[in-house]
C-alpha positions as CSV (number, residue, x, y, z in Angstrom):
1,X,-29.8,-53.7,18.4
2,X,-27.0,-54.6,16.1
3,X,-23.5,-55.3,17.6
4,X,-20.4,-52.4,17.0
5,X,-18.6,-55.7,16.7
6,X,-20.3,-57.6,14.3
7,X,-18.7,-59.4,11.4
8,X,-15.4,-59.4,12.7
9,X,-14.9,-55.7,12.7
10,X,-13.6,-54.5,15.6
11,X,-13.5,-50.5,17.0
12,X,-10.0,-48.3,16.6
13,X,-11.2,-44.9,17.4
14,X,-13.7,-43.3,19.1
15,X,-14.3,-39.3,19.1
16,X,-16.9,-37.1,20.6
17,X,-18.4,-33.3,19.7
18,X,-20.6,-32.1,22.6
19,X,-23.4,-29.0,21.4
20,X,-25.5,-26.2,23.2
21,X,-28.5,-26.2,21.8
22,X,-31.3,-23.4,23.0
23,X,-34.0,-26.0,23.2
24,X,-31.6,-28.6,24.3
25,X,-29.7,-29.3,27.4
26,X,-27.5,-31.8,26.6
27,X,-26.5,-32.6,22.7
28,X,-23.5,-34.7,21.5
29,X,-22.3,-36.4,18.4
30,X,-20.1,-39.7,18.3
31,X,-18.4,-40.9,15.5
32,X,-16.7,-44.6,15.7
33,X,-14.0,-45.6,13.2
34,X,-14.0,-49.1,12.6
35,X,-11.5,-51.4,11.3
36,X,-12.9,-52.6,7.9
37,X,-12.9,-48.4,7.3
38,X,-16.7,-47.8,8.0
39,X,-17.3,-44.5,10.3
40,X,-20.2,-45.3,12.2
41,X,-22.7,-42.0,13.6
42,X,-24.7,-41.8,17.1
43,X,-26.4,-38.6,17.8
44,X,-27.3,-38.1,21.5
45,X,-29.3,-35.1,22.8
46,X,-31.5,-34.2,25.8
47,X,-34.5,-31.9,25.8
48,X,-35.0,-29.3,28.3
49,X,-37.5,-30.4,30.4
50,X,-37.4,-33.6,29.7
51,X,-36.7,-36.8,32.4
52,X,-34.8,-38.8,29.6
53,X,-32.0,-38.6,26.9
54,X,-32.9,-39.9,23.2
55,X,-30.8,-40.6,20.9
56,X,-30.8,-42.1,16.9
57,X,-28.6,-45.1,17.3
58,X,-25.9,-46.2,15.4
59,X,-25.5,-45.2,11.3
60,X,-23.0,-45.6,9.0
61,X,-22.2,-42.1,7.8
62,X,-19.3,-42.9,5.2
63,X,-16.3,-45.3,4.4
64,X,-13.2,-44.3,4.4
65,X,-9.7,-46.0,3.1
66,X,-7.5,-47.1,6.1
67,X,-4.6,-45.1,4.5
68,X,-2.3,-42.2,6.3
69,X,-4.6,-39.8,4.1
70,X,-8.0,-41.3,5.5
71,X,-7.3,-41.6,8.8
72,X,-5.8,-37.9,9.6
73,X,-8.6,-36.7,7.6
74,X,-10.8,-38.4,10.1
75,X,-9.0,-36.9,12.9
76,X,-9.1,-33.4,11.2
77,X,-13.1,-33.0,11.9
78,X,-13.1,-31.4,15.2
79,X,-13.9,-33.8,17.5
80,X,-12.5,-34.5,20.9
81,X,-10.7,-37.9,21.3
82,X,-12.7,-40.6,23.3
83,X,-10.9,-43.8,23.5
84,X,-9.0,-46.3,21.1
85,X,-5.6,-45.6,19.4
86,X,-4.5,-41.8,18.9
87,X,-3.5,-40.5,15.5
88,X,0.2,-41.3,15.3
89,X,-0.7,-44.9,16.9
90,X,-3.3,-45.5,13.9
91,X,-1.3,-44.2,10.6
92,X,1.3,-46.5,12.2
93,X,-0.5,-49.4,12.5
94,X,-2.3,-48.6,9.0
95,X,0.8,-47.6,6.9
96,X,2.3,-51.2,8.4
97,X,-0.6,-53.4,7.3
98,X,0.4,-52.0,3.7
């Protein structure tokens, strides 16, 4: 299994959306900004029934630019925040870099 960290890149945010499925107990999607601007995808679920979770493993599901724009556009999706830097923390931090 590949790193989160690899190539240098290191994690800013993390953000969570949990689901209720009908044939699913347990369902939640995590989305990972990183900080060369990829947004990495994990989709976790749990079957009714079943002893064990599954999940799909890490994906890259699009880049973004680490501008003011990008990142509250990324923050705008309706997820619940996780862990890492909050909005205002990260357009500060990206708009300084510039």
């Amino acid at each position: 299994m590949a790193k989160l960290s690899a190539r240098g890149r290191k994690e800013l945010v993390r953000v969570q959306k949990l689901h209720l499925d009908g044939d699913v107990r347990f369902s939640r999607t995590t989305l990972t900004l990183m900080s060369d601007g990829v947004i990495l995808r994990k989709h976790d679920w749990k079957r009714v029934g079943a002893c064990r979770s599954e999940s799909t493993g890490w994906t890259v599901q699009t880049r973004i630019k680490l501008t003011e724009a990008g990142v509250r556009a990324f923050y705008r999706q309706g997820y619940d925040f996780v862990s890492g830097l909050g909005e205002e923390e990260l357009v500060k931090a990206v708009t300084q870099e510039q």
